[in-house]
C-alpha positions as CSV (number, residue, x, y, z in Angstrom):
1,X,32.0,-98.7,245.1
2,X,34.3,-100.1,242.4
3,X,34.3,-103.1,243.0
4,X,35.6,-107.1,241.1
5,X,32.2,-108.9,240.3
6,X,31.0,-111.2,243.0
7,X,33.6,-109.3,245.8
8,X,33.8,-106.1,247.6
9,X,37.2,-106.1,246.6
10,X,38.0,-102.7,244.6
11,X,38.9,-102.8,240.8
12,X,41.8,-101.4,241.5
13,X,43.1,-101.1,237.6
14,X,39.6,-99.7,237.3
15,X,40.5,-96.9,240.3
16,X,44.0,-96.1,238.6
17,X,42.8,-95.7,234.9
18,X,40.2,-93.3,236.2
19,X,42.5,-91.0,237.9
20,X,45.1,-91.3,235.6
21,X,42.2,-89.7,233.0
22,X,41.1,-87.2,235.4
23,X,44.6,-85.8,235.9
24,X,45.4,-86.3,232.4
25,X,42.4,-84.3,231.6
26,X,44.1,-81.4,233.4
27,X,47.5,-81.8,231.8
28,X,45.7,-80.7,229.0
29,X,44.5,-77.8,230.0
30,X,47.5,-76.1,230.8
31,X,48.5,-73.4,228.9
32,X,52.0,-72.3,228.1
33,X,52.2,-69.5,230.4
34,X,51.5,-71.9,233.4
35,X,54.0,-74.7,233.6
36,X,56.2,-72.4,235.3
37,X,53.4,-71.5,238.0
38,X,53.9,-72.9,241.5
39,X,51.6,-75.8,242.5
40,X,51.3,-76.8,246.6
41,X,53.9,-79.4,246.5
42,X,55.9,-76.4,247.7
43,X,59.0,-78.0,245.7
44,X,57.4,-78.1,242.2
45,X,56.5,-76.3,239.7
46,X,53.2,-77.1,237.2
47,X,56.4,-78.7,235.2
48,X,58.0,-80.6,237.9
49,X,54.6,-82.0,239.4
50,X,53.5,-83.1,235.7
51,X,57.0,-84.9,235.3
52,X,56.6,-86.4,238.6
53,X,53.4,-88.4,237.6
54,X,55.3,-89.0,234.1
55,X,57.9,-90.6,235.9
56,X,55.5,-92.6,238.2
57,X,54.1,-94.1,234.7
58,X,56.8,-94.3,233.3
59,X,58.2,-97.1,235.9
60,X,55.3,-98.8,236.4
61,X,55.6,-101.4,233.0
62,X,59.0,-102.6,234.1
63,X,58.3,-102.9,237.5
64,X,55.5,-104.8,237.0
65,X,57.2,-107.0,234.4
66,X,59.4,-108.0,237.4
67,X,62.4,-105.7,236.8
68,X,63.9,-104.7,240.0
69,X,65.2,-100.6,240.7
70,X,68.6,-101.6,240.1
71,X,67.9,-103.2,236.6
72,X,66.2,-99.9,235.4
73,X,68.8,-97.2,236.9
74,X,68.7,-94.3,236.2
75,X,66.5,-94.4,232.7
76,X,63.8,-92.3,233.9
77,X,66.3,-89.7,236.2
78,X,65.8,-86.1,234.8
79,X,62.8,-84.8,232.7
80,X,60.3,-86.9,230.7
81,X,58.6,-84.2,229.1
82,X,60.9,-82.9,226.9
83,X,59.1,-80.4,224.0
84,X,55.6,-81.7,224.4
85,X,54.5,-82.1,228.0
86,X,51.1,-83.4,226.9
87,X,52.4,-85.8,224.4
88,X,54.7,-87.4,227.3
89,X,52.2,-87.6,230.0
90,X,50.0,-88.9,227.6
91,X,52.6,-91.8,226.1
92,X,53.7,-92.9,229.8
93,X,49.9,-93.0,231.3
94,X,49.0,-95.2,228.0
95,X,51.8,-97.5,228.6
96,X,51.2,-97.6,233.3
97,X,47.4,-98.7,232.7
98,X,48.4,-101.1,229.8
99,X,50.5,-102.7,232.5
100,X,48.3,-102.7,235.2
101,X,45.3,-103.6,233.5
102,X,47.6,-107.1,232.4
103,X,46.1,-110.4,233.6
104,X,47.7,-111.1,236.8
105,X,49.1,-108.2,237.4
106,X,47.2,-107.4,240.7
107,X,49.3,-110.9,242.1
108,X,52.5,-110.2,241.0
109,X,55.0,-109.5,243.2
110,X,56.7,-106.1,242.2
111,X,59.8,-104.8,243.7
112,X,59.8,-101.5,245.0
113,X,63.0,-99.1,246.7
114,X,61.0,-100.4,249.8
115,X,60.7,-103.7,249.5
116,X,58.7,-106.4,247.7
117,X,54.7,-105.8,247.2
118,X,51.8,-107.5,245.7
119,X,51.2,-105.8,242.4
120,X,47.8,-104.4,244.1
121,X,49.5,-102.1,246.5
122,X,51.9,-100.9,243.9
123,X,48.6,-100.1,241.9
124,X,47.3,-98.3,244.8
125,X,50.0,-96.5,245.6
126,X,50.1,-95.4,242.1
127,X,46.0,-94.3,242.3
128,X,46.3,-92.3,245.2
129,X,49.8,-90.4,243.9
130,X,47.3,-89.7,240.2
131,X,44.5,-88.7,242.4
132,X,46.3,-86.1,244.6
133,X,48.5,-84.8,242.6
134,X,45.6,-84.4,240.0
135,X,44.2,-81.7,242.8
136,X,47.3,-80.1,243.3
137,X,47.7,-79.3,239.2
138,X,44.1,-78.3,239.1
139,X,44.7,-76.1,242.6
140,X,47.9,-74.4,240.1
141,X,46.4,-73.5,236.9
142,X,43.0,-72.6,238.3
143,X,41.1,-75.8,237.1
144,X,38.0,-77.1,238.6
145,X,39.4,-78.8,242.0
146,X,36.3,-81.2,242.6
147,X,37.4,-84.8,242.9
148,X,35.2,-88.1,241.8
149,X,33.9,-89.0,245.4
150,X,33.8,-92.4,244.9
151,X,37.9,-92.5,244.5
152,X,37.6,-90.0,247.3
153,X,36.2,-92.9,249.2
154,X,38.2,-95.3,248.0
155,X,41.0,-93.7,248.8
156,X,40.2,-92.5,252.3
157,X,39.4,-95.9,253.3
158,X,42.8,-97.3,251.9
159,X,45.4,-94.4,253.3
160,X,44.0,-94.4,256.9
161,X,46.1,-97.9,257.4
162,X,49.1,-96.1,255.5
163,X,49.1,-92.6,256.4
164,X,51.4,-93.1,259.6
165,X,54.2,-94.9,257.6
166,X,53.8,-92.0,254.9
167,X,54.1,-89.5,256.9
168,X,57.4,-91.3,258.8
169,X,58.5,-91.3,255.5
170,X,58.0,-87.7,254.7
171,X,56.2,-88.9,251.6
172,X,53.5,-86.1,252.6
173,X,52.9,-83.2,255.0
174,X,51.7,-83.3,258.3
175,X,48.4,-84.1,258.3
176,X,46.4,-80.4,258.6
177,X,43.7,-79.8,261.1
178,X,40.1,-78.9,259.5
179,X,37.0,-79.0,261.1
180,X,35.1,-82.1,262.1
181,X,32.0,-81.2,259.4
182,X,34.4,-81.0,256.6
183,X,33.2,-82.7,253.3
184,X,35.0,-85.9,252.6
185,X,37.7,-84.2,249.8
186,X,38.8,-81.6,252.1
187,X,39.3,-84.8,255.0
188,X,41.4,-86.3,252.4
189,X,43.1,-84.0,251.3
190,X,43.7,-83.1,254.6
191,X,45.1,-86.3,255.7
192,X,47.9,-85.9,252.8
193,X,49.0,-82.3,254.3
194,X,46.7,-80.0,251.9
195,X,45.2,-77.2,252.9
């Protein structure tokens, strides 16, 4: 596992950049014809779901230089992408792992719509949106679907103490029932209300 030296703590700035590459690695492979195609975050298209990471990005370097919601507004309402998808996602990612790879940045506080959180969390929270989303894009334009299984591991380890208060939240699906001698991607997955 990922881990800081001397801890079994995970690198969590380590965990982030990786699936931030992974799913940036799939932005780029989608071709004109396909960011109008329908992805399984029934609400989005390829567009909409590669926005939705932009905009996750995009907040993470104020936020974690202490700004609050209310002092950004409404800056990154709308779409990022503008006339080069690639070149936005690409911009914003450079710019969210810059910010969490910042000394200290793991012990700020940061302040989210939901309250105040070490800047750890936030990080995680930010990994495991990258990491699932990066299968739903690859699931919509016919990619290779295969997650690292060591952020599989990671990840499944983190979200079984959050999955509850996600799912209260309607952040994801109901969790969908697959059979006990599933591999540990499809468990995942699972648990975040893919099928």
């Amino acid at each position: 596992m990922t881990s800081t030296p001397g801890t079994s703590t995970p690198d969590v700035p380590e965990l982030y950049q990786r699936s931030v590459a992974h799913l940036g690695q799939l932005v780029q492979q989608v071709r004109d014809d396909q960011w109008a195609a329908p992805t399984p975050c029934r609400e989005w298209s390829v567009r909409e779901l590669v926005n939705h990471v932009t905009v996750e990005n995009a907040w993470a370097p104020p936020l974690f230089a202490g700004r609050t919601i209310a002092e950004v507004g409404d800056q990154f309402d709308g779409d990022l992408l503008g006339a080069d998808p690639v070149a936005s996602w690409t911009t914003n990612a450079a710019g969210a792992i810059a910010a969490v790879r910042q000394p200290a940045a793991m012990d700020r506080t940061v302040h989210l719509s939901f309250g105040d959180f070490p800047g750890r969390e936030y990080a995680m929270q930010l990994f495991a949106d990258m990491l699932i989303h990066s299968w739903d894009l690859a699931r919509a334009i016919g990619a290779d679907e295969q997650l690292d299984p060591e952020l599989v591991g990671v990840l499944t380890v983190w979200f079984a103490d959050m999955a509850d208060g996600y799912r209260a939240a309607g952040a994801v699906g109901p969790r969908v029932d697959v059979a006990d001698d599933s591999d540990a991607q499809t468990k995942l997955l699972a648990d975040f209300g893919r099928s």
